[in-house]
Structure formats: structure tokens, C-alpha cells
Residue, then its C-alpha position, 0 to 999 in steps of 0.5 A: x534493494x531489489x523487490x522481492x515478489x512471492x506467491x503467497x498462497x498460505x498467508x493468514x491474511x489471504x485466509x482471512x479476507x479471500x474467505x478460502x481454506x488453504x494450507x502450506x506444508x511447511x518443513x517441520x521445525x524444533x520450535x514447538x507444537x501449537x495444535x494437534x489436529x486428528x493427529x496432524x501437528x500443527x508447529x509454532x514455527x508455522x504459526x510464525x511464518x504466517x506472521x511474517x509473510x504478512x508485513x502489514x500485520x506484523x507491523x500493527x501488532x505482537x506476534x502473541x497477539x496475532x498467534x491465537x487468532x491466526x492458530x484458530x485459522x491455521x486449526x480450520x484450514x487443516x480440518x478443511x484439508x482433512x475433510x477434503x482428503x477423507x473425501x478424496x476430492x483430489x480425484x474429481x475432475x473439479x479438483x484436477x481441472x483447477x488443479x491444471x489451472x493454477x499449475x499454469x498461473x503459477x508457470x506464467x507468474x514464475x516466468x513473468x517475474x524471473x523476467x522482471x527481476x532480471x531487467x529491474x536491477x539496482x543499477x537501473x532504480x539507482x539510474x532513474x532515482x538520480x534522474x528523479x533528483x536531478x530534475x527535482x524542484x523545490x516548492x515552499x512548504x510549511x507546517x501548520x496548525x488550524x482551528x476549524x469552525x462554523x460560525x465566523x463570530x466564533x472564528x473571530x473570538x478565538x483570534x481576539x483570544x489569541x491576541x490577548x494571550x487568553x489561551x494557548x492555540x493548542x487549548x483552543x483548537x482543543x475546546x473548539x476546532x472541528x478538525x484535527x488541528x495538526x496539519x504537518x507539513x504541505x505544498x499550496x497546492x494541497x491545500x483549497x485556495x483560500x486556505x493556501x492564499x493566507x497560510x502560505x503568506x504567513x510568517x513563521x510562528x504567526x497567525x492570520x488575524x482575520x478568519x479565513x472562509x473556505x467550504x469547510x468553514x472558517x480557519x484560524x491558522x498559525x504557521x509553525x515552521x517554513x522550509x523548501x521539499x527535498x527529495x525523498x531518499x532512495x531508500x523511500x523511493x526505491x519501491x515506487x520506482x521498482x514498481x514503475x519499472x516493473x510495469x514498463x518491464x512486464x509490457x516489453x516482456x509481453x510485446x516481445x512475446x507478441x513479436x517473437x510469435x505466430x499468432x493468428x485470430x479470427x472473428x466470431x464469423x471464423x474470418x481472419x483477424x488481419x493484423x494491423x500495419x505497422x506505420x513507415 
């Protein structure tokens, strides 16, 4: 349950938005050869490992259809590298300073999150996830569908419609309705106030009989179902509340650092910076 944090340097995705050419050496795997490079291989299994340090790609689409595009990308980053080895661009002092430098963010980060990951346990997210239960209280919710127009007239009509048995609510949100008609579920407090005022005063399976104004126009709305919010599972809040206590972890980690430390600073001017005093 714990969350795992990695530096992900080689991912395609990085490659893609940050605009950077950049590789990972992977172990080669007997999983076939996707590219040959100015004979450097290029696996399938390295192709994969893009695909699934990226869950938000993997979660849209195929692996086939991510393979030629990512392939495309993987090819361009080690003809980059190539070029850059053939230009021995590892010796310049550009290269060894950036060098230096990531060496260090990567030593911070490493130690920053071994840190975290020792304070963040499953006890402590299960401990603030049965505070977030105990403390819980539930509102009405309801599930509902609308009809979005301009014209009052029209809004009016379709209410007429609905009385009379003319048409279904779903046909007529299709022919008239503005906005996407399913709402799903919703508190008052999500919705604008003249919209609540009305819906939330509803019966199950009723429509208003009135049109209801709001800045977006005027709404024929039918309730579908009423119930009272629950709290979401552990499973769903778990990476909310890592988060959060990963926050409050990396600002105790950091303080601690502080006191634990001599420190001093000076001004532009070369004078020393007092620390302010603690208060009694």
C-alpha cells in the first residue's frame, strides 16, 4: 500500500513532453529485438518497460499501440546518444558540471524519500484513514439528469412534453439540451444555488414543473435516485493520505535537518543574518 516513488528519468513520456533525449540502459532480455541502431540493439522488453513506468499511458491505450511511436522515440534518443558519445561530449565541462549536478539531486531525492518511506507506513495511512471515517458526515446526495436551454418557452414545452407522456426525458435532453444531460451523482453544494434549491427538493423519479433560471440558462431536471455519501474505501483514499502525510514528512525531515545543524547566513552587505528567537 505503500507509495512507491522512483526517479523516472527514461520514461517515453518524459521524452515526449520535456522534449529531451534521454536513455536508459536496460538489462537485456530474451524478449526480442525491436531496433537495431548503427549496431546497437534496441529490445522489446525495453520498449515495455517505457509502457509501464508510464500508468497513465498504459491505462488509455494498447501496448501495440503505444510500441511504434514510443520505438520511434526510443530509435531518436540513442542516435542522440551516439552522436553525443562520437563527440565525446562526456568530457566537456558542460557535461561534467550537469553531471555534478544531477549526481547531487539524485543523492537529495534518494534520501529525502528513503526517509519519507520510513515515516509513511501503512499503520500510520490506516490511522489517519480511520480518523477520516470516524469524523465523516454524511450529506444527501442525489443522481440526476437535466435539460439545459436558453429560451424559457422552450424549457416550458419540453415540461408540457414530459406531462403528457410525448417523449422520454432521455429523447428530449437528446434533441434539446445543451449540456451533457447526466450528472451523476452530487451534493448541494456542487451545484449553483438555484439549481440545488429545486433538485435537492425533489422526489425520487420526479421532475420540477416549473423551469429553473440559473446563469447557464433555464434546467428541466429529473431526480433519478437519493441517497446519503459514504466514506470512500481505503483503498481509494490511501494515496491521498500518503500524500498528505508525505508532505507533513518531508517538512519534519527538513526542520529537523535545520536543528540539527550549524547554519550561519549573511546579508548582501556581508553582515550576519541573526536567527530569529524562538518564543517562551
Amino acid at each position: 500500500m505503500q507509495k512507491k516513488y522512483i526517479l523516472a528519468t527514461s520514461a517515453a513520456l518524459v521524452i515526449l513532453v520535456a522534449g529531451a533525449f534521454t536513455y536508459k540502459v536496460c538489462a537485456q532480455r530474451n524478449n526480442g529485438v525491436a531496433a537495431v541502431v548503427n549496431g546497437e540493439q534496441i529490445t522489446v522488453a525495453q520498449v515495455k518497460e517505457a509502457f509501464e513506468e508510464n500508468p497513465q499511458i498504459a491505462s488509455q491505450i494498447p501496448f501495440e499501440q503505444f510500441y511504434n511511436h514510443a520505438l520511434d522515440v526510443l530509435v531518436n534518443s540513442k542516435l542522440a546518444l551516439q552522436a553525443a558519445t562520437a563527440a565525446n561530449i562526456q568530457a566537456t565541462p558542460e557535461y561534467q558540471k550537469a553531471l555534478a549536478e544531477m549526481q547531487d539531486e539524485i543523492a537529495r531525492q534518494i534520501y529525502i524519500e528513503q526517509q519519507v518511506k520510513a515515516r509513511v507506513t501503512d499503520d500510520e495511512i490506516k490511522k489517519l484513514y480511520d480518523e477520516y471515517v470516524a469524523n465523516f458526515k454524511a450529506e444527501k446526495e442525489i443522481k440526476a439528469k437535466h435539460i439545459l436551454v436558453d429560451d424559457e418557452k422552450v424549457a416550458q414545452d419540453i415540461i408540457e412534453q414530459l406531462n403528457n407522456n410525448a417523449a422520454s426525458f432521455d429523447d428530449l435532453a437528446k434533441k434539446y439540451s445543451k449540456d451533457q444531460p447526466d450528472l451523476g451523482y452530487f451534493t448541494a453544494e456542487v451545484m449553483v444555488p438555484e439549481f440545488s434549491e429545486v433538485a435537492f427538493a425533489l422526489e425520487k423519479d420526479t421532475y420540477n414543473k416549473e423551469p429553473v433560471k440559473s446563469q447557464f440558462g433555464y434546467h428541466v431536471i429529473l431526480v433519478e435516485d437519493i441517497r446519503e455519501t459514504k466514506p470512500l474505501p481505503l483503498e481509494a483514499m490511501a494515496p491521498q493520505i500518503g500524500a498528505k502525510l508525505s508532505q507533513k514528512a518531508v517538512a519534519e525531515i527538513v526542520d529537523e535537518l535545520n536543528k540539527n545543524a550549524q547554519i550561519e547566513k549573511f546579508d548582501l552587505d556581508g553582515k550576519k543574518i541573526e536567527a530569529p528567537k524562538e518564543a517562551e
